[in-house]
C-alpha positions in Angstrom: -2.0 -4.3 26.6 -0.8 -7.7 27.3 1.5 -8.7 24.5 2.3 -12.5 24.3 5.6 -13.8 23.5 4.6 -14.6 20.2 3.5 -11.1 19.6 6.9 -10.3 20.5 9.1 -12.3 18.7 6.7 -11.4 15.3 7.7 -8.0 16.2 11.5 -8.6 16.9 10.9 -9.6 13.0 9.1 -6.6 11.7 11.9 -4.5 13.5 14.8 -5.9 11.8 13.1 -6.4 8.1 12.4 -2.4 8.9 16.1 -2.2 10.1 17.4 -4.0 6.9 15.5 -1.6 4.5 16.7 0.9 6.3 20.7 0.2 6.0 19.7 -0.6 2.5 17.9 3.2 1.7 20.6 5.1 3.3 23.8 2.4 1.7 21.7 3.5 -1.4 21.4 7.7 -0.9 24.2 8.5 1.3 26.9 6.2 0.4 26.2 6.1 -3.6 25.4 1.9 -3.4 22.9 1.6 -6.6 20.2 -1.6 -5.7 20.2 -4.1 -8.7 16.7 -5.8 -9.4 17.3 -8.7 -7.0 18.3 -6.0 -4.2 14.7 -4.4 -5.0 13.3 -7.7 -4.8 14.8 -8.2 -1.3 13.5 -4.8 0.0 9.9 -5.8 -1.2 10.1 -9.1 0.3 11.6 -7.8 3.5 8.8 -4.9 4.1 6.1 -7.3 3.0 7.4 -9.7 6.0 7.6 -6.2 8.2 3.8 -5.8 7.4 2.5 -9.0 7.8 3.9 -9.6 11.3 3.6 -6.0 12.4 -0.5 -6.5 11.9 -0.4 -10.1 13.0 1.5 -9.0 16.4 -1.3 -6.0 17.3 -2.0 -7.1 20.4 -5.1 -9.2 19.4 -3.8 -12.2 21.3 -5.7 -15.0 18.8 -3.8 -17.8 18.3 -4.8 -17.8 14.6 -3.6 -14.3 13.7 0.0 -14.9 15.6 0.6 -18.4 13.5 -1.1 -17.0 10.2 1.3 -14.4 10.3 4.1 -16.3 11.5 3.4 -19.2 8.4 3.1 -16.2 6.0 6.2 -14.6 7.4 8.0 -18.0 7.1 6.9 -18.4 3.3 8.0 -14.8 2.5 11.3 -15.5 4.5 12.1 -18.8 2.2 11.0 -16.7 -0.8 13.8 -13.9 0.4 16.5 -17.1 1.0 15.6 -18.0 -2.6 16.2 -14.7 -4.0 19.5 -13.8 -1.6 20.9 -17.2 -2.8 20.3 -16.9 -6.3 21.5 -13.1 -6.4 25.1 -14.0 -4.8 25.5 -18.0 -6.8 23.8 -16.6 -10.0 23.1 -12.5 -11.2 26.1 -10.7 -9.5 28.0 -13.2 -11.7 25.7 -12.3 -14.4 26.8 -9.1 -16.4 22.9 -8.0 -16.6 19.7 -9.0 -14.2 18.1 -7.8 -16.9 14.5 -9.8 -18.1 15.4 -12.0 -14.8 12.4 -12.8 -12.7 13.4 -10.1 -10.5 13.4 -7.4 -13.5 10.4 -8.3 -14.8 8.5 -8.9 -11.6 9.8 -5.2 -9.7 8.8 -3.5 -14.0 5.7 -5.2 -13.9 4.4 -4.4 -10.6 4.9 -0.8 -11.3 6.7 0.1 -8.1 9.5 0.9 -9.7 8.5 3.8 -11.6 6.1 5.0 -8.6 8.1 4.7 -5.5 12.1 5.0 -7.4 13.6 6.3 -4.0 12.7 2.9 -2.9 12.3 0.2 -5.8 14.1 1.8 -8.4 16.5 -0.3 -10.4 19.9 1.5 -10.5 22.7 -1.0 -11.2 23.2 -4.4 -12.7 23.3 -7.6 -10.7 27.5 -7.4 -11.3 28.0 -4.0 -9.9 25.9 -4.3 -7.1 27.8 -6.4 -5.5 29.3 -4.9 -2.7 30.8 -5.8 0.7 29.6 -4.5 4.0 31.9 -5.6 7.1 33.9 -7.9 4.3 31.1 -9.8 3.7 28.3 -9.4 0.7 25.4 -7.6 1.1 23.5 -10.8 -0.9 24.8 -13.1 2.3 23.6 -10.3 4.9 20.1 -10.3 3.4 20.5 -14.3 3.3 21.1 -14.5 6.8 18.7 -12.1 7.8 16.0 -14.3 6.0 17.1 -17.3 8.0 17.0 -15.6 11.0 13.4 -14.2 10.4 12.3 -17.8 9.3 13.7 -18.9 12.4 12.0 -17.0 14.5 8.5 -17.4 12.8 8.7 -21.1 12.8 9.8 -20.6 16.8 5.9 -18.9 16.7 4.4 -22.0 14.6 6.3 -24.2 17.0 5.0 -22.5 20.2 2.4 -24.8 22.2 0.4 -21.8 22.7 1.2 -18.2 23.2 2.7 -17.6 26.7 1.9 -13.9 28.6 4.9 -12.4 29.3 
């Protein structure tokens, strides 16, 4: 199978929103780090961006799937800069994330309650905000947002895809 650059830089994205979740489980489960709402929020934006370019990068080689992908991946990714930013300027400064968008959204979808290994709401916003290599985890998953919107609109950018 022939995969295009395109299909390769979605799934250089994919791989790192996987990688993220990933730091995030096992900072959760082995290390005692308790995810506040936003945090949840993050990890459901981040594997949502996973999934969307993991099936737009299958190999089809259509033009339309790899930018479709890559302009839904760039939505989610300004979505997950929107919620990074506001977790480290506004809720860890916040005593409670409680009835925040985050809160209600994460309750009202139900995930919490059927998948709490992964979307369960430990911690509020102030005590979830920890350091990892001296910086914030809220500025890690900020970056990591920019860097996956950066690389979709690379794909939205691209002439066409190029075989590699």
């Amino acid at each position: 199978m022939n995969l295009t650059q395109s299909d390769r830089i979605l799934r250089t994205i994919a791989g790192l929103c996987l990688s993220a979740v990933g730091i995030a489980l096992v900072s959760q489960h082995m290390f005692g780090m308790a995810p506040c709402a936003w945090c949840v929020l993050q990890r459901l934006i981040l594997l949502a961006i996973a999934a969307v370019c993991g099936l737009a990068s299958t190999g089809w080689g259509k033009v339309i799937v790899l930018r479709l992908g890559a302009a839904i991946a760039t939505i989610l990714s300004i979505c997950g800069i929107v919620a990074a930013w506001y977790q480290y300027s506004v809720a860890s400064n916040s005593f409670s994330c409680a009835q925040t968008f985050a809160d209600r959204f994460i309750a009202g979808s139900g995930l919490d309650a059927a998948v709490p290994w992964l979307f369960g709401i430990y911690a509020s916003c102030a005590d979830a905000r920890v350091e990892l290599l001296g910086i914030e985890y809220s500025i890690w998953g900020l970056i990591l947002f920019i860097v996956c919107a950066a690389l979709a609109l690379s794909v939205l950018a691209s002439r066409r895809p190029q075989q590699g």
